[in-house]
Structure formats: structure tokens, C-alpha cells
FIVODREN-18804 format. One record per residue (C-alpha): x, y, z negated. Coordinates in pm, whole numbers, padded with zeros to 5 digits, always signed. Layout:
% residues N
XYZ...
This chain:
% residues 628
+08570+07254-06654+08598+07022-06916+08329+06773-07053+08164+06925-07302+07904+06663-07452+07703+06657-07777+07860+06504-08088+07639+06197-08225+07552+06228-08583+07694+05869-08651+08056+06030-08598+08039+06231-08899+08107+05978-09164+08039+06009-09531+08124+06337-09661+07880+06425-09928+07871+06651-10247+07914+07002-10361+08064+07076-10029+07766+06862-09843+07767+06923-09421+07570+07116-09248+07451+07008-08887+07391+07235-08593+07036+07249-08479+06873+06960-08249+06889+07050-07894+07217+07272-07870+07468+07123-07730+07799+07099-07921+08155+07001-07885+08431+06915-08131+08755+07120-08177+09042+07117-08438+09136+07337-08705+09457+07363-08926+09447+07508-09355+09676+07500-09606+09622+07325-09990+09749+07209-10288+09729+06913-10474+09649+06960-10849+09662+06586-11021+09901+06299-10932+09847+05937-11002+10040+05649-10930+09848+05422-10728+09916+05091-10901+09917+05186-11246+09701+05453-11290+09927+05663-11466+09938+06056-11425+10246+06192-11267+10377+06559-11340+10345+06761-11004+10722+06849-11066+10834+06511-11037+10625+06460-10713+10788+06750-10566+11093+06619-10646+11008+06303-10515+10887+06474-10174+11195+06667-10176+11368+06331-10186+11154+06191-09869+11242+06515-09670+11614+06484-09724+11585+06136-09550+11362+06267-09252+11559+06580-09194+11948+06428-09199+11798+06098-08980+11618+06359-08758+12000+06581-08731+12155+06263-08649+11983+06190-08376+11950+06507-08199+12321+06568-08214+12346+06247-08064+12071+06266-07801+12217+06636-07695+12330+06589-07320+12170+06645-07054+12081+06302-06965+11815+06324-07252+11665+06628-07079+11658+06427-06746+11429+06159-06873+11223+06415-07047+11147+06650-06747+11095+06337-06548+10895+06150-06770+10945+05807-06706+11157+05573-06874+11424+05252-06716+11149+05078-06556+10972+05391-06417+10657+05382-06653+10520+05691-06746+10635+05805-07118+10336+05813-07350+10239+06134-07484+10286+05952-07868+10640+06067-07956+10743+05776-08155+10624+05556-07903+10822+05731-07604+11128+05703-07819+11101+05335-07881+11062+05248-07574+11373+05437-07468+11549+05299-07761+11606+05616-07943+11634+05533-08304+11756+05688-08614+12062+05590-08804+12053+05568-09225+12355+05564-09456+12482+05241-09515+12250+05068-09794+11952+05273-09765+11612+05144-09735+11392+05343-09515+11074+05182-09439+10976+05168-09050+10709+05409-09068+10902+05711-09197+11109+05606-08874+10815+05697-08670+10778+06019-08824+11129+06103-08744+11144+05970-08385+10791+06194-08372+10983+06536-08503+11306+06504-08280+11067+06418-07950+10827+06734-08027+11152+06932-08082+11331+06825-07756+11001+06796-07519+10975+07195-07600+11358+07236-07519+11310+07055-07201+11106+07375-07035+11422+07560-07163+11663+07361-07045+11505+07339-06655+11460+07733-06644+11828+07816-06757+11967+07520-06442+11763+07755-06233+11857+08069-06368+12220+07974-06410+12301+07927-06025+12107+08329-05961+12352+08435-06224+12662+08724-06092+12842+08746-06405+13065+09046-06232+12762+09272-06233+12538+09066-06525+12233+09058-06342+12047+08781-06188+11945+08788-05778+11574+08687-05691+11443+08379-05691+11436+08203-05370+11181+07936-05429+10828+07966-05575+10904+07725-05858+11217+07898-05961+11037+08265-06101+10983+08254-06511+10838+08479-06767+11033+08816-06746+11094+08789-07094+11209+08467-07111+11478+08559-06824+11624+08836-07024+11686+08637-07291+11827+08343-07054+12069+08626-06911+12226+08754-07256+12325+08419-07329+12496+08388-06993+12624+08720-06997+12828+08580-07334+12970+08310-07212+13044+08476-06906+13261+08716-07105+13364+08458-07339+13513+08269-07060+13700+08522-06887+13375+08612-06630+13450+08289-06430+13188+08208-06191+12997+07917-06388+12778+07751-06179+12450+07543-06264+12468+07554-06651+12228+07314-06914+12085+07423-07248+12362+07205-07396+12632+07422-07252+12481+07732-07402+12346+07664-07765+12410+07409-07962+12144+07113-08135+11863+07264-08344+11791+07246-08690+11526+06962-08767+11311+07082-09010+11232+06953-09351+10891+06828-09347+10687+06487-09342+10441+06488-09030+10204+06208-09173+10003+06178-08863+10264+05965-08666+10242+05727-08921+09935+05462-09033+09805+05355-09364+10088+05175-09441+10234+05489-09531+09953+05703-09612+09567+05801-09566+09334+06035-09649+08960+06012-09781+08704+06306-09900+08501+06216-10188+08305+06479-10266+08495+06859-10266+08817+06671-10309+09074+06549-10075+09271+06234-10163+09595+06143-09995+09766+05838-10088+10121+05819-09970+10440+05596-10055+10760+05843-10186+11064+05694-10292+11146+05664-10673+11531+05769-10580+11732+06012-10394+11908+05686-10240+11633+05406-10234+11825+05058-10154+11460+04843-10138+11089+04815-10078+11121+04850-10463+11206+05209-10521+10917+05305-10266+10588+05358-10439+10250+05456-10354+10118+05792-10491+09713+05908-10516+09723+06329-10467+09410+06474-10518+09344+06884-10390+09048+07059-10335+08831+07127-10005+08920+07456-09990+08594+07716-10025+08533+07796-09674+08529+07482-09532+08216+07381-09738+07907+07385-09584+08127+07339-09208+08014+07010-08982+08341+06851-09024+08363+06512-08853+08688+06388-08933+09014+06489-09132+09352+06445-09010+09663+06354-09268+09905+06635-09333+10216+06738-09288+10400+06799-09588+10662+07074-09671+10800+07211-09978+10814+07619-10054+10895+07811-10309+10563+07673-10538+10591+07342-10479+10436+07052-10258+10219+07233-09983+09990+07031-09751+09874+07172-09407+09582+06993-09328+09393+06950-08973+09014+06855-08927+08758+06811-08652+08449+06992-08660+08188+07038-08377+08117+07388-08267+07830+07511-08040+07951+07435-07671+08009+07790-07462+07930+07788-07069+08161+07989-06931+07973+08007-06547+07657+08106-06754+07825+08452-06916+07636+08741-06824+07779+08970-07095+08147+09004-07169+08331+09216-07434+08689+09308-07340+08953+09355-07617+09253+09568-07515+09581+09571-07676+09602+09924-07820+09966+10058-07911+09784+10306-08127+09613+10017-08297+09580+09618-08273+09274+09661-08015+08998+09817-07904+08681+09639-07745+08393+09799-07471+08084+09594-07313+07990+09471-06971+07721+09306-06847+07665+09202-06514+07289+09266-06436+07075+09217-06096+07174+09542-06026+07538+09469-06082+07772+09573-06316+07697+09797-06550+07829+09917-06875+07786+10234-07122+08113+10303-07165+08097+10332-07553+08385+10068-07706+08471+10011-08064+08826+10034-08192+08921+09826-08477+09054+10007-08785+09330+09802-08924+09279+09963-09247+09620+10060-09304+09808+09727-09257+09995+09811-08927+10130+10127-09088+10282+09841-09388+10395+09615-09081+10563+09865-08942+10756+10015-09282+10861+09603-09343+10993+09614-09005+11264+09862-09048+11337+09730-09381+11437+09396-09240+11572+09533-08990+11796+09763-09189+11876+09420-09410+12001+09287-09115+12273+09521-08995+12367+09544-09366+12447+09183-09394+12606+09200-09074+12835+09434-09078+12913+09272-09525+12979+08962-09307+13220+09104-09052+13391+09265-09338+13380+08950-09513+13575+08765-09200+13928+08952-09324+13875+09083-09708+14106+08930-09962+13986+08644-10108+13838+08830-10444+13644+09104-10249+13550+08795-09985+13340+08626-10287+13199+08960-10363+13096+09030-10031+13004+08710-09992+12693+08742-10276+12574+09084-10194+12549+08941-09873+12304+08658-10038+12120+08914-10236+12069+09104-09877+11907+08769-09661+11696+08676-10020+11569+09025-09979+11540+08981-09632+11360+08645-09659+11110+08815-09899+10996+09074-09674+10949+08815-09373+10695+08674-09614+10509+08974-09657+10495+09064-09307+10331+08675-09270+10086+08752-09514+09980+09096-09352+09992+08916-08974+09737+08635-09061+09520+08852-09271+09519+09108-09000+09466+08920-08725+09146+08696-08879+09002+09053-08999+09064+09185-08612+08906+08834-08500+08606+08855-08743+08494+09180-08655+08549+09174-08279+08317+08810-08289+08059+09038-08449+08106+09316-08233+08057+09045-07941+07746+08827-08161+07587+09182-08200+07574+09264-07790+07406+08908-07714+07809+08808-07571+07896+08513-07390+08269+08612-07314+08493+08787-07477+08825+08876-07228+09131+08944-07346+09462+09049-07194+09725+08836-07083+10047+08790-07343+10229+08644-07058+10255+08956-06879+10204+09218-07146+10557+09400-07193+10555+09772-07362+10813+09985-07207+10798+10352-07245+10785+10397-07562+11111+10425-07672+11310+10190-07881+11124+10155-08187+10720+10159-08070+10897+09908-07799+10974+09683-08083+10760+09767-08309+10445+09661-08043+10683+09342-07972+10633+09260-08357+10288+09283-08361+10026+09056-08469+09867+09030-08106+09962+08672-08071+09804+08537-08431+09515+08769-08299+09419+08571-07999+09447+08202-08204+09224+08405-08503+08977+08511-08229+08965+08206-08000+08935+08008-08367+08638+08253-08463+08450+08301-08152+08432+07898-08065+08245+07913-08395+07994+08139-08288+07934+08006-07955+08177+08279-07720+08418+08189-07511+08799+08358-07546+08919+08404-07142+09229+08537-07102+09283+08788-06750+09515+08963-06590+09651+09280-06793+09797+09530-06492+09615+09834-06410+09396+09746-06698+09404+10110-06822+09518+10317-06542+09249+10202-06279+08892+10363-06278+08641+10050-06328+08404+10215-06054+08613+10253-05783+08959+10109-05882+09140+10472-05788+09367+10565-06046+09247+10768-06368+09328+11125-06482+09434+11237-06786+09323+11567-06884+09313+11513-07241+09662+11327-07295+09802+10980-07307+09468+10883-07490+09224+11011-07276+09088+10867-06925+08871+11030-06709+08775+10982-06282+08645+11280-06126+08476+11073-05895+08307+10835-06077+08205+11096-06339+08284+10896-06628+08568+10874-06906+08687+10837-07246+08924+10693-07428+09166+10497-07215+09147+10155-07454+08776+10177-07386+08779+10222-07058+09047+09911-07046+08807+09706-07265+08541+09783-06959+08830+09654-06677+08915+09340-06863+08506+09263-06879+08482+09272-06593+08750+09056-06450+08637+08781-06704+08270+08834-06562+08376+08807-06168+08636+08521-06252+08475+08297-06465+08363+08029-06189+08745+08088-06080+08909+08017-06435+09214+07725-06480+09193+07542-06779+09480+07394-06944+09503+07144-07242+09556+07285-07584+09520+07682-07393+09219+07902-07349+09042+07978-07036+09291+08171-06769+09143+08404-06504+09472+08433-06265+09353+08704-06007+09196+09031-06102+08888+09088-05897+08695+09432-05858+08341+09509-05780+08212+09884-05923+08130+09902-06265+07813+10136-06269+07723+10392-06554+07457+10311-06771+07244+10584-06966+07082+10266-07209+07220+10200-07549+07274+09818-07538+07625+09776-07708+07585+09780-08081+07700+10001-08338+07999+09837-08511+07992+09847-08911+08239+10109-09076+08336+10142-09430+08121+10380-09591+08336+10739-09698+08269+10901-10034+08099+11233-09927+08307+11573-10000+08183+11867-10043+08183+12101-09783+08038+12448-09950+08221+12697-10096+08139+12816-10461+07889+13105-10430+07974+13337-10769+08087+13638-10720+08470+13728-10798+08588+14006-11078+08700+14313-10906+09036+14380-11023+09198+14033-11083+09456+13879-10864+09288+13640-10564+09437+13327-10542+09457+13151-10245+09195+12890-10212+09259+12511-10144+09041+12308-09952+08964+11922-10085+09143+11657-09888+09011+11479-09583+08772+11141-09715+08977+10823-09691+08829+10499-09731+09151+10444-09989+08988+10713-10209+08808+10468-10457+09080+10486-10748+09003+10859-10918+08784+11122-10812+08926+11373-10595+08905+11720-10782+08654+11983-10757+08718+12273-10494+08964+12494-10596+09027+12309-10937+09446+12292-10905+09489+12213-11233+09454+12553-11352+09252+12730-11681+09124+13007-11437+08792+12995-11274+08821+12929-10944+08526+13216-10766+08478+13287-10418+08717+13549-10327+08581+13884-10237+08564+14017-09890+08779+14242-09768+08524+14562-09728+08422+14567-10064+08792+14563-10237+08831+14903-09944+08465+15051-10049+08574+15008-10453+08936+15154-10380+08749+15474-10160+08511+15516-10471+08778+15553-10709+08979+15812-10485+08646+16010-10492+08624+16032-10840+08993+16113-10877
């Protein structure tokens, strides 16, 4: 477990104001985390005269700064991209066999890794250090990449295109991760004639990645910039260059940015602020900002009540109660499934859209590859239109991930606040693969917000005090909690029930119940890694007994606009025409633009009536026989 200690108040520095902090309670025990937002600066003053800047020229300025870092930072990947670099990395140690430091600027100094500039350009030796930073991050993530496909390579038959077992212990990898691993061989295999290849290196496969163009401040000191909070306002001073092609300390000046604390960070016990990193979109300069706050410390060995979330392919989750009593386990069985209010039905409809934008620019570009040269430039800019569409609609479906997956996160940490939770489990993403589906739920559950959802609700949940535990996801919701047999379903693929353990339900419930329990009997058993959440590794059972007491809460819904249900009791003329009667529509929480009509009212002048039975229309028709 890690050290969890109270923060003293004399780390919180001035940060007064509108936006004035707000300290946790004396006697609960707290420990500082990070968090990341997004802002915008709104005035621009240059620091030594005083003078207001126009935001356009600063993002042209900025724009100027990321040039240099990006074609320094392409430089020297291209040049560092052997596998000699990826030696030292995955070793870690440098010529005189000293440990690397985990600073990336640091670790490439000392192995002497430094960017070139054009000849006569001025770059001062901080922006280095933000480069050197970038290109270390970049290739210390490649390096995991680059060991797995040397290990994959050699269990690689590129006659049949499959890969044999792995031998050792250290050789397996995410299932996933292998597939992917084996396309790429498969293509050079067939590229190269299907010659037997051997051990193969990330450089033999791919080529150098793109660097991308943004400033991360935070490997650099005050000499290039630093950030102070007066107030609700955040001030970053940083040095830009006056010039595309600055050629002295002259053409680099120092510019005051002032944004706003952004809304829901006021009131927050933040303790420090980090500086940004700065990129450039489509409106201008954008900052994303880190900070430190401290955050009510969770004991995980103390949890007595866990709420598992399960991964629904119906919808993003569903969530059911345990709680391990003197008794045992024990649980009610009654979950709550999140209603994503629409937004997976719009993630799914952007989906195919990009997806069709894709094969439509593919196939424009394979046409492209032999057209004459005046249908090539045609080609060539429907082919731009297509990926600006196509860029457009992967910014929607960004949008609709991060505000779905902090509304999933907000109301599960309720659900959880609500039951008196310590723990909330959720499955694995590791080992979560939907098969079974077919082709498009396959993909479509692949391109779900479930990962965003886990960082939302491990974000949310430290705030309230609950640990996020991740656990095993097999069997989750095809093994009985009670006696770990294997679950009917009478119902359908929805539906769950054990004949003899006499309980049942819905089968995400009855997973949110499995997962609960696995956090509860793990938890003194649980790996903790830097920078990840809580693991439980081994799925444990004990019976999971039936509870007749109502202890989970009842989760909030959105209220429905009542219908009415009662037909309209006047009586109908005998001798007009019936018309057939039609029934309002179902309520819908989306029905809050126009009143849905009156029963029966189809837009008609008639009077809708209640039509007449059918033994009256016979007794009337007998009558008039009679009298005939």
C-alpha cells in the first residue's frame, strides 16, 4: 500500500479570492492527487512593456515556437531510430551503468542526445529541454513495443500466419496487442516473398513517429516560463519568439497570459498548479493545465461495502451492491443501470459515418494512384473534403466520449456515496474482448467510451473518498455468485437466473454482484502500480447470500411527463364511420419540446368518441330488420 499521510495546511500557498479554498475537515486524513483541464487565455501583455498584445498575434507567435519544437523533435527521432536506442531504454542505464533518471531531458543529456537547429537559429537551452522531454516520452512508450514484437517475431510462421505459444512466462502479451503485432508481420511477410524473418525490431516494421506540435512547459524552469494564481485568474508568463526564424536572445520575448480558473475548480483544496502544455486548435492558443489537490484518503483493507460496475454491451454499465457482513456476504440483488440518455445511440451513428469516410477516401486514393493528371487533382480534393469531414466527426465523437463518461462516473459515485461504499470494482480492460457479436457490435463495443469511463470514475470517486479496484472480468456474468455453477437463461441473453441458489435477474446485475465481490475478498491481496489503480489479479469466491433488506439505494431517474392512460368516455353516433383509434406515444424523457397530442386527436376536424361496441351496432341493425 502506499503512504497515504495528511497534507499540512502550510503546503497550500496563497490562493485567495472569488475562487477562495476550501479545506477538508480536521481529523480526516487526506492525500494529494493530480488533475488535468483545459483553458484559455483572454488578455496578453508583454512583460517588459506593458503593452497589450492581440491574441492572434500570440497564436501566431506560439505557432512559431511549435514549428521549432516539432522539426528539432523529427530530427532527432529519425536519427535516434535503431535499435541501439531501444537497448539503452529497456535497460535503463547509460555508458557508465547509472540508472537513467526518470526526468526525460535529463536522461537524454546524459546520453548526449541533443537536438539539431538550422544553421543561424537561436533556440534558447530550455526549449531544448522540452524537446529532449517529448522525443524521450515518445520513445520510452515505443520501447514496450519494440521488446514484445523481438519476442513475437521469432513465434512468428509466416507460411500459415499464425504465431506458436509462448515458451517462457515473460514472453505472453495482451491478446490484443499480439493481433495487431501479427498483421504487421503478416505484411512484411508477404511483402517479402514469405521468407522466414527471424527476430524482427520496431524499426524494421514501422517507421519514426510523428512528434507532435506542442510546448510541454513543465520540463522547463522559470527561465522560460511560470505560473501564479491571483485571485480567479491564472497567469503564465512565457518567452515566444518575435520571428518565424529568431537569430538572437533578441527576438525572444517574455509574454504575461492571463485565463480564468475555470468554474468548477473554485471552492476545490488545490495545493499547487503545474505549467501547461500548450497546443494550438482550430480556436486558437489552448492550455491544458495540471494541479494538485488533496482528496480524502480511501483504505482499501477497511471496505466493507463494494459496488461493482459491469461493462454492459446493451449500455456503458450497470452497477449492483455487496457488502460483506459478520454473516458473510450478502447482497439484494437489485443493481442500477445507467441510462446514457441517448448518447451511445449518436456514438454509434458517428461511427459508421467515419467509417464510411474512410473507405471513401480510400478507395478516391487508390483511384487517384493511376488517374490522368486532371482527374488526379480532382480526386485529389474530394479526397480532402472527405478526411475534413472525417476529422469533424472524430471531434464530435470526443465531445460525446468525455461527456459520457464523467456523466457515467458522476452518477455511479452517487450510486456508491448513497450505499455507505468504500469500493467500487470494476472490470478489467486488459482482458475485456467482445466476440460474438458480430462485426459491427464487435467494433462498435471496441469504440466505446469504457476506457475515459474508468479515468472519469477513478477521478470522481477519489473525490468522494471510494476507492476504483480493478478485478478480474471472466465468468463475471455467466457464474452464479452463490455457488459459482454456471447461470441459466430462461429469459434470453439478458436474463440470469440459478435454480439452485434461487435467485436471478438481469445478467449485468448479477455481474455487478460477482465483481463486488472479488474486490471485497481481494482487497488485502491488491498490486499497486504507479500512475494505475488498485489491481485484484485472482478472482476469489466465497457464496454471496440473498438478502430480503433494502440497503442499496434508489438511484435518481429523470422525471417522465405523465400520459394519459384513459380512454374518452362519450358515447359514439350510431351510424357514422368508426375510425380506428390511435394510442399516444410511449413517455420519453426527450419529450420536453411540444406537447404530445390529445388521444385520438390525428390532426383531424372530427371528434374523436369512444367507438361503440360491437353488440350494440348488431342489437340496432336486428331492430331495424324488425321494423322492416
Amino acid at each position: 500500500m502506499e503512504d497515504v499521510t495528511a497534507v499540512p495546511a502550510s503546503l497550500a500557498g496563497p490562493f485567495s479570492g472569488r475562487c477562495g479554498r476550501h479545506s477538508i475537515d480536521d481529523g480526516v486524513s487526506t492525500t494529494p492527487r493530480q488533475f488535468s483541464f483545459t483553458t484559455r487565455a483572454h488578455v496578453a501583455v508583454d512583460d517588459a512593456t506593458g503593452e497589450r498584445i492581440g491574441l492572434d498575434d500570440v497564436d501566431t507567435r506560439v505557432g512559431w515556437l511549435l514549428d521549432l519544437i516539432a522539426g528539432a523533435g523529427a530530427e532527432l527521432v529519425s536519427r535516434l531510430w535503431r535499435p541501439a536506442t531501444f537497448d539503452v531504454l529497456a535497460a535503463g542505464r547509460d555508458r557508465q551503468d547509472r540508472r537513467l533518471p526518470a526526468q526525460g531531458h535529463v536522461a537524454a543529456a546524459r546520453l548526449g542526445w541533443d537536438p539539431t537547429y538550422p544553421d543561424g537559429v537561436y533556440v534558447p537551452s530550455r526549449v531544448t529541454r522540452v524537446v529532449t522531454a517529448q522525443v524521450l516520452a515518445t520513445l520510452r512508450t515505443l520501447t514496450y513495443r519494440d521488446t514484445a514484437i523481438a519476442a513475437l517475431s521469432t513465434r512468428f510462421d509466416p507460411a500459415t500466419g499464425r504465431l506458436t505459444a509462448p515458451t517462457e512466462p515473460g514472453d505472453s502479451v495482451p491478446s490484443g496487442f499480439a493481433r495487431g503485432v501479427r498483421r504487421q508481420l503478416a505484411a512484411r511477410a508477404r511483402s517479402s516473398g514469405g521468407a522466414p524473418a527471424g527476430r524482427l525490431r520496431i524499426t524494421d516494421l514501422q517507421g519514426p513517429p510523428q512528434i507532435a506540435a506542442m510546448a510541454r512547459l513543465s520540463a522547463a524552469d522559470r527561465q522560460l516560463a511560470q505560473i501564479t494564481v491571483t485571485g480567479d485568474q491564472l497567469v503564465l508568463t512565457v518567452k515566444l519568439p518575435t520571428c518565424p526564424i529568431p537569430v538572437g536572445r533578441a527576438q525572444w520575448r517574455r509574454v504575461r497570459l492571463t485565463a480564468a480558473v475555470p468554474a468548477h475548480l473554485c471552492g476545490r483544496p488545490v495545493i499547487d498548479w503545474h505549467l501547461p502544455i500548450l497546443v494550438l486548435d482550430r480556436r486558437g492558443l489552448l492550455w491544458r493545465c495540471a494541479a494538485t489537490e488533496v482528496v480524502p484518503a480511501a483504505d482499501l483493507m477497511a471496505g466493507t461495502v463494494a459496488v461493482g460496475v459491469d461493462w454492459s454491451p446493451s449500455t456503458l454499465g450497470a452497477a449492483a451492491i455487496t457488502t460483506d457482513s459478520p454473516e458473510g456476504l450478502v447482497s439484494d440483488y437489485r443493481g442500477f443501470t445507467y441510462d446514457d440518455r441517448g448518447l451511445g445511440i449518436k456514438l454509434a451513428r458517428l461511427q459508421a459515418e467515419g467509417q464510411l469516410l474512410h473507405r471513401k477516401a480510400a478507395r478516391l486514393t487508390r483511384l487517384a494512384a493511376t488517374a490522368p493528371p486532371e482527374v488526379r487533382a480532382e480526386l485529389e480534393a474530394k479526397i480532402a473534403v472527405l478526411d475534413a469531414h472525417r476529422t469533424a466527426v472524430g471531434a464530435k465523437r470526443g465531445k460525446i466520449n468525455r461527456e459520457l463518461a464523467f456523466h457515467f462516473a458522476r452518477q455511479v459515485t452517487d450510486y456508491a456515496a448513497a450505499a455507505q461504499a468504500q469500493l467500487i470494482a470494476v472490470e478489467d480492460l486488459t482482458t475485456l474482448e467482445t466476440r460474438g457479436h458480430g462485426r459491427v457490435n464487435n467494433n462498435r463495443a471496441a469504440q466505446s467510451a469504457r476506457r475515459q469511463a474508468v479515468a472519469a470514475l477513478a477521478h470522481t470517486a477519489a473525490g468522494a473518498g471510494i476507492t476504483v479496484v480493478s478485478v478480474p472480468a471472466r465468468g463475471s456474468s455467466a457464474l452464479c455468485p452463490g455457488c459459482d455453477e454456471p447461470l441459466a437463461r430462461p429469459g434470453g441473453y439478458h436474463d440470469a437466473w440459478c435454480a439452485r441458489c434461487r435467485v436471478g435477474g438481469n445478467r449485468d446485475h448479477i455481474a455487478g454482484v460477482n465483481l463486488a465481490k472479488r474486490a471485497l475478498l481481494g482487497r488485502n491481496k491488491a498490486t499497486r502500480r504507479r500512475g494505475q489503480m488498485p489491481a485484484v489479479r485472482v478472482a476469489e469466491h466465497a457464496p454471496v447470500r440473498p438478502s430480503r433488506d433494502r440497503k442499496g439505494p434508489t438511484p435518481r431517474r429523470p422525471r417522465h411527463r405523465r400520459v394519459r392512460r384513459s380512454l374518452p368516455t362519450a358515447t359514439r353516433r350510431v351510424g357514422v364511420t368508426p375510425k380506428q383509434y390511435a394510442p399516444a406515444s410511449q413517455a420519453s424523457v426527450w419529450d420536453t419540446v411540444q406537447p404530445a397530442p390529445t388521444h385520438g386527436d390525428a390532426g383531424s376536424r372530427d371528434t374523436r368518441l369512444s367507438p361503440t361496441p360491437a353488440t350494440q351496432v348488431a342489437d340496432s341493425m336486428r331492430f331495424t330488420q324488425t321494423l322492416d
